[in-house]
LOVEX-102696 format. One line per 4 residues: number of its first residue (from 1); for each residue x, y, z of C-alpha. Coordinates in Angstrom, 3 decimals, decimal comma. Layout:
# LOVEX-102696
NUM	X Y Z ~ ...
***
This chain:
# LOVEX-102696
1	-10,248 -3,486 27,752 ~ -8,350 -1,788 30,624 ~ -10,105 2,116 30,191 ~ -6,572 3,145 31,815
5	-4,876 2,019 28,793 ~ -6,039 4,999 27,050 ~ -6,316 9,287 27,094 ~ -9,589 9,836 28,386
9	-10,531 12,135 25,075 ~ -13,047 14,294 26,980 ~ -11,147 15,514 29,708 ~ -8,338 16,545 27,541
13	-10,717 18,731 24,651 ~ -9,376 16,482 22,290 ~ -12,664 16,231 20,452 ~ -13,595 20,162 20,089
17	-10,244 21,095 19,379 ~ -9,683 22,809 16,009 ~ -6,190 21,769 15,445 ~ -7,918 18,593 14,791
21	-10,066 16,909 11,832 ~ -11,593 13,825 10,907 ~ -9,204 11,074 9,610 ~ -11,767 8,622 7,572
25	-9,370 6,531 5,910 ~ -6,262 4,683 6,927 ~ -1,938 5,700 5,067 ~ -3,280 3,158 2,608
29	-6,432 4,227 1,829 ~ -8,532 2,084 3,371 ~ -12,077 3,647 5,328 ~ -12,610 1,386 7,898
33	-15,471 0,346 9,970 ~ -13,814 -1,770 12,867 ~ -12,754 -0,013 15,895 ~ -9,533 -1,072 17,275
37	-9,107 -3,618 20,228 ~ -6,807 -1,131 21,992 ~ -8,517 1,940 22,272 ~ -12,196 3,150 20,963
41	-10,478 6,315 19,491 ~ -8,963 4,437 16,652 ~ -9,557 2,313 14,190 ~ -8,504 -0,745 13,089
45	-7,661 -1,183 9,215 ~ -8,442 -4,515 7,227 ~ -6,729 -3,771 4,297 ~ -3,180 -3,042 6,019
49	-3,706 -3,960 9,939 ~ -2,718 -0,396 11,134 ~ -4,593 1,073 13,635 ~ -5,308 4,595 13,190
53	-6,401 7,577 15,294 ~ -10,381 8,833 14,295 ~ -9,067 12,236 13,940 ~ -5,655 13,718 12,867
57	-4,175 16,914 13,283 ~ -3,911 19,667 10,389 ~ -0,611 19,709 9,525 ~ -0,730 23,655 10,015
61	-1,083 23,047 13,790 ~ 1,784 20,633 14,088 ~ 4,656 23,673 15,206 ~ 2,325 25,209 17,729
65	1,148 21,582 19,429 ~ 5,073 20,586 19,260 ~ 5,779 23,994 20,725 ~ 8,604 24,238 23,047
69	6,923 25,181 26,124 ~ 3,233 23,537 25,472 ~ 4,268 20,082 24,586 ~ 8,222 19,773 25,615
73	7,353 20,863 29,290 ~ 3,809 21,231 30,119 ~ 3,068 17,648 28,347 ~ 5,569 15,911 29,206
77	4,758 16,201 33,313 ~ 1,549 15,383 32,298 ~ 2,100 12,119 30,492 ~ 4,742 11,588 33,352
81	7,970 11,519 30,736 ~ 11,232 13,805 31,139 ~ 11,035 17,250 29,921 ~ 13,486 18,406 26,971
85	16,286 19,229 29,104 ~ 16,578 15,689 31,039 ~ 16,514 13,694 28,245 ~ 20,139 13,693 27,504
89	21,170 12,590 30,760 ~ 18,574 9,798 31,190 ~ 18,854 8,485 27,709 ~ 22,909 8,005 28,034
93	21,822 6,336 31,552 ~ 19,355 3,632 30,527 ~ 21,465 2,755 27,663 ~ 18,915 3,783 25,095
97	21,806 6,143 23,113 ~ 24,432 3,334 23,219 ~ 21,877 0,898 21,624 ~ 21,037 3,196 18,983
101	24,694 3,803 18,138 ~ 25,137 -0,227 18,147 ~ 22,333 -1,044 15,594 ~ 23,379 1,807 13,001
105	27,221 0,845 13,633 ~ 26,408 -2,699 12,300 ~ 25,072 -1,607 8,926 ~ 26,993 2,067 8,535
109	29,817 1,266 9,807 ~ 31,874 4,276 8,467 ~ 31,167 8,245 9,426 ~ 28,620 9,319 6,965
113	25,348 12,246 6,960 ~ 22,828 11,619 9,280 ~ 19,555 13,357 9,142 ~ 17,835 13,093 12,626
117	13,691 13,841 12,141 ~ 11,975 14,814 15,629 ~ 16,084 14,732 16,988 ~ 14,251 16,968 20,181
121	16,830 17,340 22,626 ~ 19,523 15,571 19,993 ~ 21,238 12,936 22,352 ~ 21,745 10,812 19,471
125	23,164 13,446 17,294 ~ 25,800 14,620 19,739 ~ 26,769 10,837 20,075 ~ 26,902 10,553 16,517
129	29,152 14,400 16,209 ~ 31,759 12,915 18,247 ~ 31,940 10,085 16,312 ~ 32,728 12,083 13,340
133	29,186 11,880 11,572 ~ 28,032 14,942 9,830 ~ 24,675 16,063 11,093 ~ 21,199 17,376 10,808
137	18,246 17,812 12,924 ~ 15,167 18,521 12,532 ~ 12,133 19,885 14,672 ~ 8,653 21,556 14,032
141	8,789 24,660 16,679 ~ 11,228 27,065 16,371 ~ 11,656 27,724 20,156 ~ 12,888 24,586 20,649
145	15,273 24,371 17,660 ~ 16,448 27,991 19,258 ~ 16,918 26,047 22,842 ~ 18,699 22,878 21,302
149	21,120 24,973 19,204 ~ 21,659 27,515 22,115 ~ 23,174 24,567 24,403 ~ 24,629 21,791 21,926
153	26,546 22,945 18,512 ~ 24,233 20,799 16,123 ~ 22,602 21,980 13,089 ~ 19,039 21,600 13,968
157	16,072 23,422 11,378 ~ 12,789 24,182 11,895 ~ 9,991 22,311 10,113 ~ 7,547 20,171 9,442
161	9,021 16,678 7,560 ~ 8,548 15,922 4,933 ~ 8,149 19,864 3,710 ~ 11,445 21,150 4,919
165	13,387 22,474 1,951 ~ 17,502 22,777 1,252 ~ 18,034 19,261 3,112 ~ 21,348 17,696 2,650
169	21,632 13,990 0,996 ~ 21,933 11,267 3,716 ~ 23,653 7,613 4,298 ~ 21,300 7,064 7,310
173	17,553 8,908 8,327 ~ 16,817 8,833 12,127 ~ 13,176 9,225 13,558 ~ 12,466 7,461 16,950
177	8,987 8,063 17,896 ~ 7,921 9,970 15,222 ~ 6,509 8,268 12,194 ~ 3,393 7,342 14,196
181	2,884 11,576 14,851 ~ 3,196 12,069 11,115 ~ -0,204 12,891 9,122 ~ 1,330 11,535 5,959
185	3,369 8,759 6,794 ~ 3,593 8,025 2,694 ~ 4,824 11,133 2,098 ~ 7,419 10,925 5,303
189	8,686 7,639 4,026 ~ 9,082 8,856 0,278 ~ 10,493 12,315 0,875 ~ 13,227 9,900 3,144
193	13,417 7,822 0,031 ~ 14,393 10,351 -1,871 ~ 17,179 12,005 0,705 ~ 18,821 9,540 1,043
197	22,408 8,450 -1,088 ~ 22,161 4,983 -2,756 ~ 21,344 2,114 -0,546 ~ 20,927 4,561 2,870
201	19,194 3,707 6,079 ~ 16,420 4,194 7,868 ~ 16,228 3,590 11,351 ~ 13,113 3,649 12,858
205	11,569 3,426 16,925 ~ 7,979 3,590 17,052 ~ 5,272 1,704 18,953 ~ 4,917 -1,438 17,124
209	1,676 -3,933 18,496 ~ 0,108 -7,513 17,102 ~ -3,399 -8,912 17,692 ~ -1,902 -10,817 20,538
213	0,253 -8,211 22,613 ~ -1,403 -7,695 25,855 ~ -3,387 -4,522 26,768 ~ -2,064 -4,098 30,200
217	1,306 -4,504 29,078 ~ 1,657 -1,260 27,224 ~ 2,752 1,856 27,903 ~ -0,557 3,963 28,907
221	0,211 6,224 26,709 ~ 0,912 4,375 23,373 ~ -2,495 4,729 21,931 ~ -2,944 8,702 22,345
225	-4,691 10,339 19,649 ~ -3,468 13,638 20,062 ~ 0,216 12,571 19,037 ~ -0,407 9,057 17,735
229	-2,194 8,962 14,193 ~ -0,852 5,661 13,577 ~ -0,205 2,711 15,413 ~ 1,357 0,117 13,094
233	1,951 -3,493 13,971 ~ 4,994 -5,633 13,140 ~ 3,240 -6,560 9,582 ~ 1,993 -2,690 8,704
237	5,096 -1,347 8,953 ~ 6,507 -3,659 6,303 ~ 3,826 -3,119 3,864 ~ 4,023 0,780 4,398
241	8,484 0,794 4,314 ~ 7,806 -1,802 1,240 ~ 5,037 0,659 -0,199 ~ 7,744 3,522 -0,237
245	10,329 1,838 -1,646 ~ 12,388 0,237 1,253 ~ 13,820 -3,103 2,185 ~ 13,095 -4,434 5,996
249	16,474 -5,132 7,401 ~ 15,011 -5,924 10,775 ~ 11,697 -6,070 12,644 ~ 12,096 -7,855 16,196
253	14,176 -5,933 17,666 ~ 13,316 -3,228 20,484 ~ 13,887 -0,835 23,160 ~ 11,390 -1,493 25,266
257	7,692 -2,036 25,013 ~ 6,036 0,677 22,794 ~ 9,604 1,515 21,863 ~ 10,141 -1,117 18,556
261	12,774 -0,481 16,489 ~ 12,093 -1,156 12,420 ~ 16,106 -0,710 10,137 ~ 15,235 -0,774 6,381
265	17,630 -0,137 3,698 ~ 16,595 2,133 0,347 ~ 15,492 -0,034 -2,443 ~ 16,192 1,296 -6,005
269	13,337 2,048 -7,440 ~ 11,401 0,735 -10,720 ~ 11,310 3,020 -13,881 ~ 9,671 0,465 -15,872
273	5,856 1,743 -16,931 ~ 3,766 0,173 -17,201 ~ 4,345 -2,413 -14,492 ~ 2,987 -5,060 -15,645
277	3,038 -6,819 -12,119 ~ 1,208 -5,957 -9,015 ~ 3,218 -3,722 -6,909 ~ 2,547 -2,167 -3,563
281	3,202 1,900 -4,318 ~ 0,375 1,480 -7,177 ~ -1,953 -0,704 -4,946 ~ -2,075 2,276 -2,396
285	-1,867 4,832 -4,144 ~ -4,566 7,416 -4,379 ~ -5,511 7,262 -8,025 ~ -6,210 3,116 -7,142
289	-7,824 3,125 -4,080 ~ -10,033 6,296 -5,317 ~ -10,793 3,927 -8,306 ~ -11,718 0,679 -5,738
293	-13,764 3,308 -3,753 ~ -15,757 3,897 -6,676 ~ -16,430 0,151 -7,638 ~ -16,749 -0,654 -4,091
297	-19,569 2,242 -3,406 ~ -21,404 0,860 -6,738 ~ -21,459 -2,835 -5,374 ~ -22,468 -2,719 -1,672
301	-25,831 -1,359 -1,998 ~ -26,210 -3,955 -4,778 ~ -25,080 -7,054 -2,787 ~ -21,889 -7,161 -5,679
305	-18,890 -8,296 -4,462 ~ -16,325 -5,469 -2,296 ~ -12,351 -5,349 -2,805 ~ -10,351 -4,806 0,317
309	-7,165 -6,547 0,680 ~ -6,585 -8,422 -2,264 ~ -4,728 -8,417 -5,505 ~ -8,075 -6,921 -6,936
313	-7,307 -3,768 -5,454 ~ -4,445 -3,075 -8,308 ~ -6,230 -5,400 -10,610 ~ -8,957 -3,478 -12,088
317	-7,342 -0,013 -12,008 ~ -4,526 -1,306 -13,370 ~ -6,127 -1,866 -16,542 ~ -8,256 1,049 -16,003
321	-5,811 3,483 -15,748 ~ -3,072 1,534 -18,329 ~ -5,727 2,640 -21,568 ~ -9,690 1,201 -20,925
325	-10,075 4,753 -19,947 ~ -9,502 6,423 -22,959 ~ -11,842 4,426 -24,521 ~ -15,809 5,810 -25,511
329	-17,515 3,461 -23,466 ~ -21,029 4,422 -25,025 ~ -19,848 2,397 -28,129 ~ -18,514 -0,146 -27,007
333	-19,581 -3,959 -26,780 ~ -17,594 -5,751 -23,638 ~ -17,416 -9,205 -22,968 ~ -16,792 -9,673 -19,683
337	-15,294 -13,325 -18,607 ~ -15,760 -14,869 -15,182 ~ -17,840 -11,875 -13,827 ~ -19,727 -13,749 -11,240
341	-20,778 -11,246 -8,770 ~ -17,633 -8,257 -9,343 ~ -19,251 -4,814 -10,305 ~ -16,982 -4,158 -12,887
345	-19,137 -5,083 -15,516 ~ -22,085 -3,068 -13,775 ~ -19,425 -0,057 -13,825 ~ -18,855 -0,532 -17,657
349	-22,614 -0,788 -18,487 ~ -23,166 2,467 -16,274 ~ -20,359 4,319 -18,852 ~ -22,522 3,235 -21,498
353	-21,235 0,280 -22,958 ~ -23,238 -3,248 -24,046 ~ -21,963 -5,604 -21,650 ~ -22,194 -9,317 -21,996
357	-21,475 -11,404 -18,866 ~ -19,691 -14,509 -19,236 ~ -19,773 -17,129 -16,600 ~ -19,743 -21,380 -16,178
361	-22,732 -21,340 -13,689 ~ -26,213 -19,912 -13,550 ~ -25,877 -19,076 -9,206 ~ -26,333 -15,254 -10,116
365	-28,725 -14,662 -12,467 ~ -31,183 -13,589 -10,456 ~ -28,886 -11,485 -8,705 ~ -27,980 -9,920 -12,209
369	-31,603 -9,609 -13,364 ~ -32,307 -7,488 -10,320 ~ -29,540 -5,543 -10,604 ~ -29,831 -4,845 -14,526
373	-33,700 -3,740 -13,348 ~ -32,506 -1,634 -10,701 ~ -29,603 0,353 -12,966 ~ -31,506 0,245 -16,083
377	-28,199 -0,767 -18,264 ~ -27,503 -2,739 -21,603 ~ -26,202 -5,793 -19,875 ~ -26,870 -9,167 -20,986
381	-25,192 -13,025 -19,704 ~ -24,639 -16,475 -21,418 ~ -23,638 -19,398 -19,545 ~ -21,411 -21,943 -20,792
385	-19,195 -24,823 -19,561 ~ -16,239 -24,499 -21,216 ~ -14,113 -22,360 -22,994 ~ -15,599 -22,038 -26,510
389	-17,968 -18,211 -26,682 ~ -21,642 -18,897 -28,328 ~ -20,551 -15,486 -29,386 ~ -20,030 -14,358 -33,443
393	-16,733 -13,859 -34,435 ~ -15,609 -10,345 -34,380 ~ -18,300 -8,720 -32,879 ~ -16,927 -7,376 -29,430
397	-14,828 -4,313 -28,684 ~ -13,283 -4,785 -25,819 ~ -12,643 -8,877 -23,563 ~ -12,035 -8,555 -20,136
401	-10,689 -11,377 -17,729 ~ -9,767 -10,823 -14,687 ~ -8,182 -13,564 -12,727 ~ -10,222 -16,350 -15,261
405	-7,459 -17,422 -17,144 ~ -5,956 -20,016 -14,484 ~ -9,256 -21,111 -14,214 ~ -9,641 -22,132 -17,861
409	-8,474 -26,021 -18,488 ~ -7,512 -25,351 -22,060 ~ -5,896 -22,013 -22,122 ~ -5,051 -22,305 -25,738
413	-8,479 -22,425 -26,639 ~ -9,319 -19,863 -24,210 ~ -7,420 -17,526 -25,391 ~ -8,133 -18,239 -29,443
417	-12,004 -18,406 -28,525 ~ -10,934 -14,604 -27,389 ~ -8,871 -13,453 -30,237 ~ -11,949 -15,126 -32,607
421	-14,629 -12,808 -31,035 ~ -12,457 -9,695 -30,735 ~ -12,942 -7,379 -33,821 ~ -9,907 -6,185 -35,702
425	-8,050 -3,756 -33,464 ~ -9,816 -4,827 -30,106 ~ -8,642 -5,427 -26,596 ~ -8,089 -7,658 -24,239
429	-7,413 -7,101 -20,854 ~ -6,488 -9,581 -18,872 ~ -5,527 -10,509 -15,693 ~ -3,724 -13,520 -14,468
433	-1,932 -15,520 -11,420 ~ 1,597 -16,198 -11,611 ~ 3,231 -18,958 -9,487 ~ 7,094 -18,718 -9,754
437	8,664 -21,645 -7,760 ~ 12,287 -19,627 -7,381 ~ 9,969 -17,176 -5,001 ~ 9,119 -20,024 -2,910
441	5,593 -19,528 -4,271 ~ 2,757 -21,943 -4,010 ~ -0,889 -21,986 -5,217 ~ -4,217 -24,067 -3,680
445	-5,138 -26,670 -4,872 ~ -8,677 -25,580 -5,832 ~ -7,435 -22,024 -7,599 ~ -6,905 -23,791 -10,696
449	-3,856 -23,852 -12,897 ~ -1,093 -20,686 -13,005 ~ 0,746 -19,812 -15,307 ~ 4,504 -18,560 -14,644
453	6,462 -15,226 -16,721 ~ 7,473 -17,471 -19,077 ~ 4,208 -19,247 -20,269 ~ 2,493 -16,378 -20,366
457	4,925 -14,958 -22,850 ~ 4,740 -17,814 -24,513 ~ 0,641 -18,248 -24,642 ~ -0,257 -14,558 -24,925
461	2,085 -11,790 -24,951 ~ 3,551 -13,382 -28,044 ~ 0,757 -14,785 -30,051 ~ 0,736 -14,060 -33,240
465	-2,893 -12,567 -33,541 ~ -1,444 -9,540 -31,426 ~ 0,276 -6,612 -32,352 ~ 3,547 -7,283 -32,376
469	5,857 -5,711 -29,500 ~ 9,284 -6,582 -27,630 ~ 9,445 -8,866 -24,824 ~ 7,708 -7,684 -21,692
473	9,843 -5,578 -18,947 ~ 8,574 -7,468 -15,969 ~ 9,247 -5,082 -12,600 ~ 10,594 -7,957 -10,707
477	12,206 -6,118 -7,891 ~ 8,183 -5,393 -7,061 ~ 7,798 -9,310 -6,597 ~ 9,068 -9,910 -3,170
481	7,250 -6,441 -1,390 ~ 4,224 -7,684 -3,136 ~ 4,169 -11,111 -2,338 ~ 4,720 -10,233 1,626
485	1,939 -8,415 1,756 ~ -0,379 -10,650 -0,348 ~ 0,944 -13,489 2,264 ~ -0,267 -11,400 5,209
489	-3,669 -10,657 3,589 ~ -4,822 -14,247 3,523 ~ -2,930 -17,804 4,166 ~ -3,109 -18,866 0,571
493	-2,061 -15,425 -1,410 ~ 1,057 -17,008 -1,712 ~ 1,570 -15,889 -5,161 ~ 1,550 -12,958 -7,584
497	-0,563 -11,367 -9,803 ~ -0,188 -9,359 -13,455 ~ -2,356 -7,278 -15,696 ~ -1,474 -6,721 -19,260
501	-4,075 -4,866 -22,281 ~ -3,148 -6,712 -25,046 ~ -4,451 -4,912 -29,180 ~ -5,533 -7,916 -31,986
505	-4,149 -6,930 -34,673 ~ -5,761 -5,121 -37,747 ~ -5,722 -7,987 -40,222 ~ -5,389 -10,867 -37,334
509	-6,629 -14,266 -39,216 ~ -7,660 -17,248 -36,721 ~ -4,486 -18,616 -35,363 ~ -4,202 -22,534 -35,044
513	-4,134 -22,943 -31,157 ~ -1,503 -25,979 -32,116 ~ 1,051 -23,146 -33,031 ~ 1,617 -21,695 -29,213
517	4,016 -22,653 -27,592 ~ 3,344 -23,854 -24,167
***
């Protein structure tokens, strides 16, 4: 790597500066261990792809680092780029404000309210005035809102996006080179979300790099951790605009290198609860990846099986979080199917429970025997070859199977084998792969079998032995966000996943398996 293509870090007192902390953890929660190709002062993220700086600055410093004098003059010799003052002229020049007003033309194409975030000198806002658009900028130092307002007539405020209050609602949100400043880009996007009318726009310039761009080919400046917290790639920024509730309009479009330009239109969001598929805002959401943390900080010491950028990562605290955790675990007996070498049994046993692992093959046991020695838990295995449980009938609390059931050949049985060791007012919670053709899904050949909406309606949601409940209000506007994100994660995620807890009823009797529909 070309040591030009980064901010030598020393000279500039980036790392003894107090305006600065420690950023461990990537916008979607990930803490990652894999410095970034581009520059040794970030990191590269495996759940997402972003790259993000090491440290971050405290969002109470942002005004005084933004500050009219300190970073619109004095910086901006340094880093070689016009000063506030000459960006009007030079921007109306290279044809940067006319391609701006081209893009937002073709999807608004009618006067509306703009919000402009970061509008600094407010080229594009001007253009946009005369054009009969109402507007709004915003910008973190008051000196230079003071200077901007003194020599244009725009309405810019001082603040700190997302926390500015008393903002007007918007057709179209502006930030071009911003997002990737912003210590909270979830909170940015979703406080935009939520300004914007019905179906608004965002437009969005930012640095945008892949795996493959070329090194020497960037600006020098792109991968500055001072200003630059996050550097997403062409993939990122769709899972963190999906994430927030957004539709990608375009993503190949651009200025110039390190200037990318990202148009997404506001996606009405789901009130449906619980979602019953995996969806993007719960995956990366702090109560979810605080839970993964937790199971993956259990298993890595004991050689059990880490989550990063799978389904798993809404899986299990999906059904955590959705009721297991209002259960007393110290009196509990779990079954747990398919556990192979996942440390969510290990978890369960820790809370107190009995836990009895369920699995086809013997490859683990004396993995599990060292790890029962070495936690001390209740936590026992039987191994058998098919569906059928040498387990009594009604003697377990709580089933869980997690990604099993598409494994299981005879899912009738599978599921009545469950129902038959369940006692009277247990649970199941269950997790399972859905392959819908009309999403241009697909599924490997050595997964196993999926099930679609419909046949798991069919086979479980509506089986008899369960309590009885309307049909399921399946979140499918998550489906597509989901799905482009589980594609980028590996080659064959090319499908969804769902997570439902399912009660047996009180006075259940043994349902013929002959009676589900399939």
């Amino acid at each position: 790597m070309d040591s030009n293509t980064k901010i030598d870090s020393q000279r500039l007192g980036f790392d003894t500066d107090t305006r600065f902390q420690v950023s461990e953890r990537c916008w979607c929660g990930w803490k990652s261990k894999t410095v970034s190709n581009f520059s040794q002062d970030y990191l590269k993220c495996e759940r997402c792809n972003t790259h993000y700086a090491r440290r971050r600055i405290k969002p109470g410093a942002i005004p005084s680092f933004y500050s009219y004098h300190g970073y619109w003059q004095k910086r901006q010799m340094q880093k070689d780029h016009p000063i506030l003052e000459e960006r009007q002229a030079i921007f109306i020049e290279d044809g940067r404000v006319n391609k701006w007003l081209t893009d937002i033309n073709k999807y608004i194409p009618n006067p509306g309210r703009v919000i402009e975030i970061g509008c600094a000198e407010g080229s594009l806002l001007i253009a946009l005035k005369e054009l009969g658009w109402k507007t709004t900028g915003i910008e973190p130092d008051p000196n230079t809102v003071s200077e901007v307002n003194k020599n244009t007539d725009l309405d810019v405020r001082t603040g700190v996006f997302p926390d500015v209050e008393n903002l007007p609602k918007a057709e179209l949100i502006v930030a071009c080179d911003v997002l990737e400043h912003s210590y909270d880009p979830v909170a940015f996007l979703k406080t935009a979300h939520r300004q914007m009318s019905s179906g608004g726009i965002l437009y969005l310039q930012l640095p945008l790099v892949n795996e493959n761009t070329d090194v020497a080919s960037l600006n020098i400046n792109v991968f500055d951790p001072e200003e630059h917290a996050f550097i997403f790639t062409r993939s990122s920024i769709v899972t963190i605009l999906n994430t927030c509730g957004f539709d990608v309009l375009e993503n190949d479009d651009y200025w110039h290198i390190s200037h990318e330009i990202t148009i997404a239109r506001k996606r009405k969001r789901s009130v449906n609860k619980p979602r019953y598929l995996a969806n993007l805002e719960e995956t990366f959401s702090h109560d979810y990846c605080a839970f993964i943390d937790t199971l993956n900080e259990l298993a890595e010491p004991l050689g059990l099986r880490t989550f990063c950028n799978w389904a798993k990562n809404w899986e299990y605290p999906q059904l955590w979080f959705h009721g297991l955790n209002q259960l007393n675990w110290g009196n509990i007996h779990l079954l747990d199917i398919g556990s192979e070498q996942s440390p969510w049994p290990w978890m369960m046993a820790l809370k107190g429970a009995h836990v009895t692992i369920v699995e086809t093959q013997p490859n683990w046991i004396n993995q599990w025997e060292a790890v029962r020695r070495k936690l001390k838990v209740n936590i026992d295995w039987v191994i058998v070859d098919s569906c059928q449980l040498p387990i009594e009938n009604s003697t377990i609390d709580v089933v869980t199977s997690l990604s099993v059931i598409e494994h299981q050949e005879d899912k009738n049985m599978a599921i009545n084998e469950t129902l038959r060791v369940l006692k009277p007012e247990g649970y199941l919670g269950i997790s399972f792969d859905i392959c819908e053709p009309g999403y241009q899904m697909s599924y490997p050949d050595w997964g196993g079998s999926p099930m679609t909406l419909t046949l798991f309606e069919n086979l479980i949601w509506f089986h008899p032995a369960f309590n009885k409940q309307g049909p399921p209000q399946w979140n499918h506007e998550d489906i597509e966000s989901f799905l482009t994100w589980h594609r980028f994660s590996a080659a064959h995620h090319n499908y969804i996943t769902g997570a439902v807890l399912l009660q047996k009823k009180e006075d259940a009797k043994k349902t013929d398996s002959s009676v589900i529909a399939t």
